[in-house]
C-alpha positions as CSV (number, residue, x, y, z in Angstrom):
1,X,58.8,62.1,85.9
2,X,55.2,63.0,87.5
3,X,53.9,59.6,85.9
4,X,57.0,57.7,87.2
5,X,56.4,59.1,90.9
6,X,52.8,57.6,90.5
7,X,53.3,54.9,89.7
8,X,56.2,53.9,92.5
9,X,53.4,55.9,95.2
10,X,50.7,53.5,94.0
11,X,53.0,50.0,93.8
12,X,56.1,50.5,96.1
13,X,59.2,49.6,95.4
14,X,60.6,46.0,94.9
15,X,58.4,44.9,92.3
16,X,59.6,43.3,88.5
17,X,61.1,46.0,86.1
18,X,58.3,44.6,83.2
19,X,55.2,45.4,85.9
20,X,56.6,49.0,86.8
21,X,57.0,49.3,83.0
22,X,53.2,48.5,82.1
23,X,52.1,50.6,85.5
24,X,54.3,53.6,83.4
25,X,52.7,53.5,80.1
26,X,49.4,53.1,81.7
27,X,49.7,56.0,83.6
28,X,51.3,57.8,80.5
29,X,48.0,57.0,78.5
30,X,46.5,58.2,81.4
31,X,47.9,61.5,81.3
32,X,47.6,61.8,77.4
33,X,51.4,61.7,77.3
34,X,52.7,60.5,73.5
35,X,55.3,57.0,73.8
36,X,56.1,54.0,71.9
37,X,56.9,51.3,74.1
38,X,59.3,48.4,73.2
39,X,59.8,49.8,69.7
40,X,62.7,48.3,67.4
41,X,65.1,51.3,66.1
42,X,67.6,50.3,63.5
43,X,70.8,50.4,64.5
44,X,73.8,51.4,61.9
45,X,77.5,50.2,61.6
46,X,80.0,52.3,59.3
47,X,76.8,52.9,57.2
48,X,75.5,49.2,57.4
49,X,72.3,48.8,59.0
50,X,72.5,45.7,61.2
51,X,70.0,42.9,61.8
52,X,69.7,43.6,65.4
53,X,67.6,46.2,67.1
54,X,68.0,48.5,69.5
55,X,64.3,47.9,72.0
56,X,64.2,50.8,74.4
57,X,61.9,50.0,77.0
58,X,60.2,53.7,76.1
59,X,60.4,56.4,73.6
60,X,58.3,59.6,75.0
61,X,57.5,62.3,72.6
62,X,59.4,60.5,69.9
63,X,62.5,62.4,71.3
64,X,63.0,61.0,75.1
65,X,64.7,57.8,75.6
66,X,63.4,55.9,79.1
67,X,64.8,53.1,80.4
68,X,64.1,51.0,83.5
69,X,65.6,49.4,85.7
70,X,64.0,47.9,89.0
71,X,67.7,47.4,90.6
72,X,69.1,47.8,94.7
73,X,70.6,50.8,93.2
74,X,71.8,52.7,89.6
75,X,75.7,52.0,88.6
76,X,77.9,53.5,86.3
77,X,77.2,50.5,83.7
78,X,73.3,51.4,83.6
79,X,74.4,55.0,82.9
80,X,76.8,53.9,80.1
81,X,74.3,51.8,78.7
82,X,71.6,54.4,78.5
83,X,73.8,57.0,76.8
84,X,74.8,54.4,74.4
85,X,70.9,54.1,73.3
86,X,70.8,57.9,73.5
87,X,73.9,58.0,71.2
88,X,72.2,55.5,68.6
89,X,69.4,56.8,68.6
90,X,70.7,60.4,68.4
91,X,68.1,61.3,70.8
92,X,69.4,64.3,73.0
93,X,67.2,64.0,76.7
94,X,67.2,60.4,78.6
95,X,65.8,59.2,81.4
96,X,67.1,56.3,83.8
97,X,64.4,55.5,86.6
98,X,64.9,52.5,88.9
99,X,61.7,51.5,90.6
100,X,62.8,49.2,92.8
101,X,64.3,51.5,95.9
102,X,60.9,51.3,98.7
103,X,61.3,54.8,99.8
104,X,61.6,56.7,96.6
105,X,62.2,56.4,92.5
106,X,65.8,57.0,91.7
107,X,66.3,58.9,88.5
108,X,68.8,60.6,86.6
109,X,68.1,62.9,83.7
110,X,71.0,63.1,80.9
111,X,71.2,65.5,77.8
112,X,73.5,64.9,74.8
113,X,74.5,68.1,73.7
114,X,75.8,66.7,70.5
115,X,72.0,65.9,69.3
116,X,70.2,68.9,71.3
C-alpha cells in the first residue's frame, strides 16, 4: 500500500485508472516489489477450462490480487467483483485501491479464509 500512497502523493487524484496503473508498477519496480501486470489466468467451469481469461490489473507476489479503480467512490459491486477474482484465482489476500478520491487513496484489504 506504501507504493499506492506514492503514487496518489505524487499524481493527485482524478486522473485515468490505466495512468495510476502504470504510475503503480513503476513504483513497484521501484521498490523491487515482485508483480505481473495484466496477466491472463485460466479460468475453469465444472472442470472445463474456458476460452476467456480472467486479466487482473496486478498480481503482487504471485499471491496478492490488486485491482483499480479510479472511481467517485468504491461500491458494493467493485467489492463483489474483486472477491470473485480472488475466488478464481484462489488467491487468499486482495487489494481494491481507487485512485481517483483528491484527498486520499481509498482502499480496502480482503482475505479469503477458504484459500489462506
Amino acid at each position: 500500500m506504501a507504493a499506492a500512497f506514492e503514487v496518489h502523493q505524487e499524481q493527485g487524484g482524478g486522473l485515468s485508472e490505466d495512468i495510476y496503473q502504470e504510475c503503480l508498477e513503476l513504483e513497484l519496480e521501484m521498490r523491487s516489489i515482485p508483480f505481473s501486470s495484466q496477466k491472463e489466468l485460466a479460468v475453469f467451469y465444472k472442470g472445463q477450462r474456458l476460452k476467456k481469461y480472467y486479466i487482473p490489473d496486478l498480481l503482487v507476489c504471485e499471491h496478492i490480487v490488486v485491482e483499480l479503480k479510479a472511481v467517485a467512490a468504491l461500491a458494493p459491486e467493485h467489492e463483489a467483483q474483486l472477491f470473485n477474482y480472488m475466488r478464481i484465482t484462489q488467491k487468499p489476500v486482495g487489494y481494491l485501491i481507487n485512485f481517483a478520491p483528491i484527498p486520499k487513496v481509498e482502499w480496502k484489504r480482503f482475505v479469503l479464509s477458504e484459500f489462506a
